[in-house]
Every structure is written in structure tokens, then in C-alpha cells.
N, C-alpha and C positions, 0 to 999 in steps of 0.2 A: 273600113267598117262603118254599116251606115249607124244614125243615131238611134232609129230603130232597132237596128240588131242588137248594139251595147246595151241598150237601155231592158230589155227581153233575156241576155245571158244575166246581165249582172242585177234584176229582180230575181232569176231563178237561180243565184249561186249556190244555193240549196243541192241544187239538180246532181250535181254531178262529185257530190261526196257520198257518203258512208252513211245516210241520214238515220237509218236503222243501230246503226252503233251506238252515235249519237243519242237516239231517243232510250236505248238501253242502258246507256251510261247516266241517262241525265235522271232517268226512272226510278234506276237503284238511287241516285245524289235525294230525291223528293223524296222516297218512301225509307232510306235509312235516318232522314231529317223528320220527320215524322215518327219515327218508332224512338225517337230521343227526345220527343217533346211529353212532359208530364199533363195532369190532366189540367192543371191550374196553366199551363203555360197555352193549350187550345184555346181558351177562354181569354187569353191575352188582342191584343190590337196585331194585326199584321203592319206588313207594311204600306197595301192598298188603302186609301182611306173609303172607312165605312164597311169594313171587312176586319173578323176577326181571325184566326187562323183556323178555324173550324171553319170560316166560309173559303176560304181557300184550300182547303183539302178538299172539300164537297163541292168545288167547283171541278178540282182535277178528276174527283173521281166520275161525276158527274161525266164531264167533257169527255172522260175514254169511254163510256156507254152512247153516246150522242155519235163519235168516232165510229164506233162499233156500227151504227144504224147505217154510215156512209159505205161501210165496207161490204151489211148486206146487202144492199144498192146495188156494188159495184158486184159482187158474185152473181147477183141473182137477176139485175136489169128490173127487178121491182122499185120502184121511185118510195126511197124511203129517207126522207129529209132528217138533218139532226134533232129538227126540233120540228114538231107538229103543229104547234101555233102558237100566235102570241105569250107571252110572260112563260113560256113551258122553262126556259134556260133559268130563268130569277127564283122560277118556284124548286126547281130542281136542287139548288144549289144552298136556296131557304131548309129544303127538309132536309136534306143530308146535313147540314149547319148544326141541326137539332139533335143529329141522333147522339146516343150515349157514346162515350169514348170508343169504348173498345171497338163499338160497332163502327162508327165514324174514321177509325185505323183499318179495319178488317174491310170494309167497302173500297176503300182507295186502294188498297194491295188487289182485294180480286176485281176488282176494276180493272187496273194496272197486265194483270195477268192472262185476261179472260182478252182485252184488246192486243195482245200479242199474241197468242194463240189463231186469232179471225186471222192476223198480219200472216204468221205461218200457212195456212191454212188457202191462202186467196191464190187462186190457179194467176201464174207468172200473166197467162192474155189480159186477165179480167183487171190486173193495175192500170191500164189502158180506159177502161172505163172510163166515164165519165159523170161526175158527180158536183150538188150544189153547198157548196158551203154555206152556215149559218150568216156569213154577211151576203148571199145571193152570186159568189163567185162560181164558173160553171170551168171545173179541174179536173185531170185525172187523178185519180184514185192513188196514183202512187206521188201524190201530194199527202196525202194522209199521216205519212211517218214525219213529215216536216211540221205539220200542222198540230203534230201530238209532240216532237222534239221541242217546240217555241213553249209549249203549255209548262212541261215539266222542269224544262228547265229554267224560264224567268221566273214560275212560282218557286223553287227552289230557294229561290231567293227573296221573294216577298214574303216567306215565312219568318224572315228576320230572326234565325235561328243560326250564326256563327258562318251561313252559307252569301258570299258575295261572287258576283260576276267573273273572280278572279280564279274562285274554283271551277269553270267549267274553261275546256280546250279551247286554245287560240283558235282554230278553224272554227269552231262554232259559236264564238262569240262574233266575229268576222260576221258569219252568216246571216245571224241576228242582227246584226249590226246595219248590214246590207239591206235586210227584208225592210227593218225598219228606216232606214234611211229614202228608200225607194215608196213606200206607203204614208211617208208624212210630204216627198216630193208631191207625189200624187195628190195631196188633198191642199194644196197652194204653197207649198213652204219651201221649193226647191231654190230660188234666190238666198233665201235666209241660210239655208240650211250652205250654199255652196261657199258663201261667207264664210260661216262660221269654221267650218272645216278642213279649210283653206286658209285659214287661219288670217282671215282677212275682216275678219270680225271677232271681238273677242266677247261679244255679246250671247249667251246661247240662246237659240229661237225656243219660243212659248209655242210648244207643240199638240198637248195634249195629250189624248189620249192615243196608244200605235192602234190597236185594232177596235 
């Protein structure tokens, strides 16, 4: 197997599970951690820094509308990016931050529901599509379920609400694991990272931010 090939399957280990299960399992883990947070607890610090947990709901909810925009894209071949211009993601994520409770719970659920409905909905050719992601990456469309799986399920966990990495399925931790391992290669750290992981360093590499 050339280095090309491994390196192309095992970025896309995604590809060839269940990702749609996944983002349904990891959806209900977000939105029932959510409906158990009181209103003093939103107003709390999450685990992001500079994020309270009102901007991490309004980010997920956010993010499945922005999803949504990809999938009309990909049905209709009208170019319709997740985001329209500059600062649209920061501002997006600011207003929802602000709205009142109830409303701030009530938008992340029909957020949630309305971008699985598009999922049902998208004729089996048009996942083939091709579509740009807000970091300028040019995907098929049936990247989407993976791309909403990573959202729901690592904020699941930056809600710092009793939910750790350990609650979500070994296959899709694995996956996460992989996407990000393969995305911080990518940006100069594959040396550091083959160290560390190999257990030939017991330093872990300053990676930063994954996406």
C-alpha cells in the first residue's frame, strides 16, 4: 500500500462506519445534557476558554443551520456557503449566546431536528455533490453527517456537564481520534505527534487548536 493510499483511507476513517448513527447518538448525548442544565448553570464557564455554555449551545445550534445551507447546496447545485461573509460564524453564535433560556434550549433542539430532516430528505445522488466547507475544503456532501458527528459530540463534552470522552463508543472516539491526529499531522506536528504516540516520547506535543 502506497503512503498515499494509507494516509487518504486512514484521514477518511470516517468513511466507512455508521456516521449517521453516530451523529444521532451523539445528538440525543448534547441535547439531553442540555435539558439537565439549569438556567444559573448556562451562565456558567464551559470548558472552551472564553466560552460560556450558552456560547456553546449557540454555536451547535448555530452550526446545524450553517450545515443545513451545505445540504441546500448539495440538493439544489445553487452555491450556498455555510457562512456568507466575514465574522457571519462569531456573530451567529454571539446572538444565540444572548437569547433567553428557554429560547436558547428550544433553538438547539429544532436546529438539531430540522438538519436531520434535510439528511432524510437529500436524494441518495445528490450526497455525491460537492460542497465547500467553512475552512475552504471542497467535499462531498456526504461528509456532512461526519462534520455534524465531530460538533455534537466533542461539545458534549465541553459542556463540562458529568459528560467525558469516555461516554461516547470506542469506534467513534477512534475516529476523532484519527480525524484529529491526521489534521494536526497536517499542519507541521506529525514528527512530534509519531513520538509521542509510539510512545517514544513522553512529552505530549503543543498542538493547538484541531480545526
Amino acid at each position: 500500500m502506497s503512503t498515499r493510499t494509507w494516509r487518504d483511507q486512514n484521514a477518511r476513517a470516517w468513511s466507512d462506519q455508521n456516521t449517521r448513527a453516530w451523529m444521532d447518538q451523539s445528538t440525543a448525548l448534547f441535547l439531553s445534557t442540555v435539558q439537565r442544565l439549569t438556567d444559573a448553570d448556562l451562565d456558567a464557564a464551559s470548558a472552551l476558554p472564553g466560552w460560556t455554555r450558552r456560547h456553546v449551545i449557540g454555536h451547535v445550534a448555530a452550526n446545524a443551520e450553517a450545515l443545513r445551507r451545505l445540504l441546500s447546496w448539495a440538493a439544489t447545485g445553487v452555491e450556498t456557503r455555510m457562512y456568507s461573509r466575514p465574522g457571519q460564524r462569531a456573530q451567529e453564535i454571539e446572538e444565540a449566546a444572548l437569547l433567553p433560556a428557554d429560547d436558547l434550549r428550544a433553538f438547539v433542539d429544532r436546529s438539531a431536528r430540522a438538519l436531520a430532516a434535510d439528511m432524510d430528505a437529500l436524494p441518495k445522488a445528490a450526497w455525491r455533490n460537492l460542497v465547500v466547507t467553512a475552512q475552504g475544503r471542497t467535499v462531498p456532501a456526504e461528509e456532512i453527517p461526519w462534520m455534524r458527528t465531530r460538533e455534537v459530540a466533542v461539545h458534549a463534552v465541553d459542556l463540562g456537564h458529568g459528560i467525558g470522552f469516555a461516554d461516547l463508543p470506542d469506534d467513534l472516539n477512534s475516529a476523532i481520534a484519527t480525524d484529529a491526529t491526521a489534521k494536526h499531522a497536517g499542519k507541521g506536528h506529525a514528527a512530534e505527534l509519531a513520538a509521542w504516540l509510539t510512545g517514544r516520547s513522553v512529552q505530549a506535543p503543543e498542538l493547538g487548536p484541531w480545526l
